[in-house]
C-alpha positions in Angstrom: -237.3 159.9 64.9 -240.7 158.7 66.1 -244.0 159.1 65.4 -246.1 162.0 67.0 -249.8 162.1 66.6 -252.5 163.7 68.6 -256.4 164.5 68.2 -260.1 163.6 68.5 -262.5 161.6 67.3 -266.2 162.2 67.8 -269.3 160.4 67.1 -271.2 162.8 65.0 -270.1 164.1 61.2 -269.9 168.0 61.8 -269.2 168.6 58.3 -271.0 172.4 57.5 -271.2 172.5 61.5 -268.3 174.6 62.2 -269.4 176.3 65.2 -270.6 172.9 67.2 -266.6 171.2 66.7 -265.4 174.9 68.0 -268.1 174.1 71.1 -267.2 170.8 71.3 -263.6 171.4 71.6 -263.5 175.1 73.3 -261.5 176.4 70.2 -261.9 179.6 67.6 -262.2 177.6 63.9 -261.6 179.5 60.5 -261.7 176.9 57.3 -258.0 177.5 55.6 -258.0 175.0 52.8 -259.0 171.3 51.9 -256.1 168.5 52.3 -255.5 165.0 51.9 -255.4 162.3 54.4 -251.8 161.5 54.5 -251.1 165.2 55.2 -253.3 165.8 58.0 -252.5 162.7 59.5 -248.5 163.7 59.1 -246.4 163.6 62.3 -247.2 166.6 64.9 -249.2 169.6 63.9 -248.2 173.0 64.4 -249.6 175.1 67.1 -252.8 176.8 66.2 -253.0 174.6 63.0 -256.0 171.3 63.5 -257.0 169.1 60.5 -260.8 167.2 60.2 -261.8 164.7 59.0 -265.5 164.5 58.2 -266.7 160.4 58.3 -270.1 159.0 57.0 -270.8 158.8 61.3 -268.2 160.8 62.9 -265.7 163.6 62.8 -261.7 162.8 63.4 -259.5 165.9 64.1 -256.0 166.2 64.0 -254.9 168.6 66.6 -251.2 170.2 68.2 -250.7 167.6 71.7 -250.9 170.1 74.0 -254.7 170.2 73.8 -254.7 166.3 73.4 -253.3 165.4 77.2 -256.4 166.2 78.8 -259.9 164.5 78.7 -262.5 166.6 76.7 -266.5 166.3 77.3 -269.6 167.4 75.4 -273.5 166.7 76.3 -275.0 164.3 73.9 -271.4 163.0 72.2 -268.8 160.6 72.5 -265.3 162.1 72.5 -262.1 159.8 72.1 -259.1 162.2 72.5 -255.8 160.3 72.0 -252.5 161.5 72.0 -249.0 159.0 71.1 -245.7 160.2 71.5 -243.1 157.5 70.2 -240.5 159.9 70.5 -240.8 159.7 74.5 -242.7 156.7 75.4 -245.8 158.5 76.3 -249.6 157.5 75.5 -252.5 159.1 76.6 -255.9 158.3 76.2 -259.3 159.9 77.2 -263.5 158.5 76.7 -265.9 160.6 77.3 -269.7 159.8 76.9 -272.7 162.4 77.0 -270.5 165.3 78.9 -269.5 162.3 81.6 -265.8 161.3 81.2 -265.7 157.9 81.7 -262.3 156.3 80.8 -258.6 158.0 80.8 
């Protein structure tokens, strides 16, 4: 069996700034619980179920891949959305800078 692993990474720590991540990535968040990095970063997520990450300078989220395999934008942020399925061979890859996607 491969690994499976999608999500997001963006340039600003939104730790205590719930409702700018659910801007930023067009999604409805409710805090469940804390984890640890091994088990959010486990192989595939569960739909409805996202982990974060909250970095010293940026935010990395852990997210289902069907809202990984498309490019994501947001005015004054960088978004790297990534998604890497060993299982079938398939990478994706999306930059977006200040709202203007720029590499995918």
């Amino acid at each position: 069996m491969g690994f499976n692993i999608s999500g997001f990474v963006i340039n600003r720590n939104l730790e205590n700034r719930t409702d700018e991540l659910s801007k930023i990535l067009g999604l409805d968040l409710d805090f469940e619980s804390e984890i640890d990095f091994e088990t959010a970063s486990e192989n595939g997520k569960d739909e409805g179920v996202i982990d974060v990450y909250y970095g010293k300078n940026g935010t990395l989220v852990f997210a289902e891949a069907e809202l990984c395999v498309s490019a994501y934008s947001y005015p004054d942020t960088d978004l790297f959305t990534f998604a890497l399925f060993e299982t079938s061979m398939t990478f994706f890859f999306a930059y977006s800078n200040d709202g203007v996607i720029t590499r995918s």
